[in-house]
N, C-alpha and C positions, 0 to 999 in steps of 0.2 A: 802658141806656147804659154801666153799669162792664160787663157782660158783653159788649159789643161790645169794651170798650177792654181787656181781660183777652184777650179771645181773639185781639184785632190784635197784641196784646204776645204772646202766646205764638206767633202763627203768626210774629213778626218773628226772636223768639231761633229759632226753627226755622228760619227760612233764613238768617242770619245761622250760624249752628251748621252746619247742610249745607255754605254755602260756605266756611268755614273746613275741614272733612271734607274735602270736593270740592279743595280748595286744597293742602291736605296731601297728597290721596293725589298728585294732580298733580308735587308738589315730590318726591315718591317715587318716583314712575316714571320721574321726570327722571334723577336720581340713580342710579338703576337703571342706566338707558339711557346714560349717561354713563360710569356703570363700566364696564357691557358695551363697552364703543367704546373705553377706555381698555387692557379686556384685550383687544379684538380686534388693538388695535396695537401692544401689548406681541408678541403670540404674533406677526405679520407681523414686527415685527422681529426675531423672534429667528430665525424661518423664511430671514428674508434673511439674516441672520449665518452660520446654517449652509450656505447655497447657498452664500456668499463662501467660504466656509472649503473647503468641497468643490471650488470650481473654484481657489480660490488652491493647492490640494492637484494639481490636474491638470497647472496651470500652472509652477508652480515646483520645478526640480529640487530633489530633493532634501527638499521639503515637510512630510514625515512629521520630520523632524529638527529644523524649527526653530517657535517657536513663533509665535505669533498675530504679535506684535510684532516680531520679526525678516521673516516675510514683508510686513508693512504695508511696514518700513522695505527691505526687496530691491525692493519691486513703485516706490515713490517714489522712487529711486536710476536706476530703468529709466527710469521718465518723467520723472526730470531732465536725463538725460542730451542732451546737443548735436547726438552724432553718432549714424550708425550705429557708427563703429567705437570710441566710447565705452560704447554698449552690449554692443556684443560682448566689448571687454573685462569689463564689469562680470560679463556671463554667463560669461566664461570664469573670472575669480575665484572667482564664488559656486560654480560646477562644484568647483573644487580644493578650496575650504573645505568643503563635502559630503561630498566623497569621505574629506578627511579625519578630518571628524567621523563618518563612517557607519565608519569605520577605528577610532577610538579607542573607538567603541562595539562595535565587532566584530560589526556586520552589512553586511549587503552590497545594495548597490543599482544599478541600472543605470549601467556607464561611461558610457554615450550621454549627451550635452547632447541636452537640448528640441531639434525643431527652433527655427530663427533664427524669433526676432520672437514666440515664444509669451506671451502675457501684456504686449507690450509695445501693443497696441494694435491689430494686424493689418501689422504691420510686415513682411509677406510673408516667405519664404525665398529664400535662397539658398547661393552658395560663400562658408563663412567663414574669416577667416584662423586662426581658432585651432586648436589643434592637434588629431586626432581621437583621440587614445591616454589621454593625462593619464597615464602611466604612468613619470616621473620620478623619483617617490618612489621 
């Protein structure tokens, strides 16, 4: 009888001991799998940041000039805008402030404005009233 009741005890701390084991590793793989999914979304958002930064680079005259936070704040100035022909103005400013920032830096970058509506949404083209030269300076 104690040799029945010694062996029910040792086989009880035995599975009690496995499922604690069993329970552990559980909690470990979890955690694992958790980081893993934590850096998979780290690295997709960073992937998205740089596609942003590559098309805000296509889109915005002038782009290589100005940095992160000056395109966020050109690109929210376009979509605030009311009109079409408050956009165009807006674009015809940022064109002058480029040019002369590409000026005080003593490099040179394309006279041409974007075509109309680049970056603003698909705001189509067309004839705009600003000037095509910029050449006042």
């Amino acid at each position: 009888m104690k040799q029945l009741l010694i062996v029910s005890a040792l086989a009880s701390a035995l599975l009690v001991s496995s499922g604690m084991t069993l329970a552990a590793d559980q909690k470990r793989d979890q955690d694992r799998d958790q980081s893993q999914l934590q850096e998979d979304q780290e690295r997709d958002r960073d992937q998205d940041r740089d596609r942003d930064q590559d098309r805000d680079q296509d889109q915005l005259y002038g782009s290589q000039l100005m940095t992160q936070e000056e395109r966020a704040q050109q690109r929210e100035k376009m979509r605030s805008a009311a009109t079409a022909e408050e956009r165009e103005q807006l674009r015809y400013e940022h064109h002058e402030r480029m040019q002369e920032r590409a000026k005080e830096r003593g490099i040179t970058i394309p006279d041409n404005m974007p075509a109309k509506g680049m970056g603003t949404g698909g705001m189509g083209s067309g004839s705009g009233s600003g000037s095509g030269s910029g050449s006042g300076n």
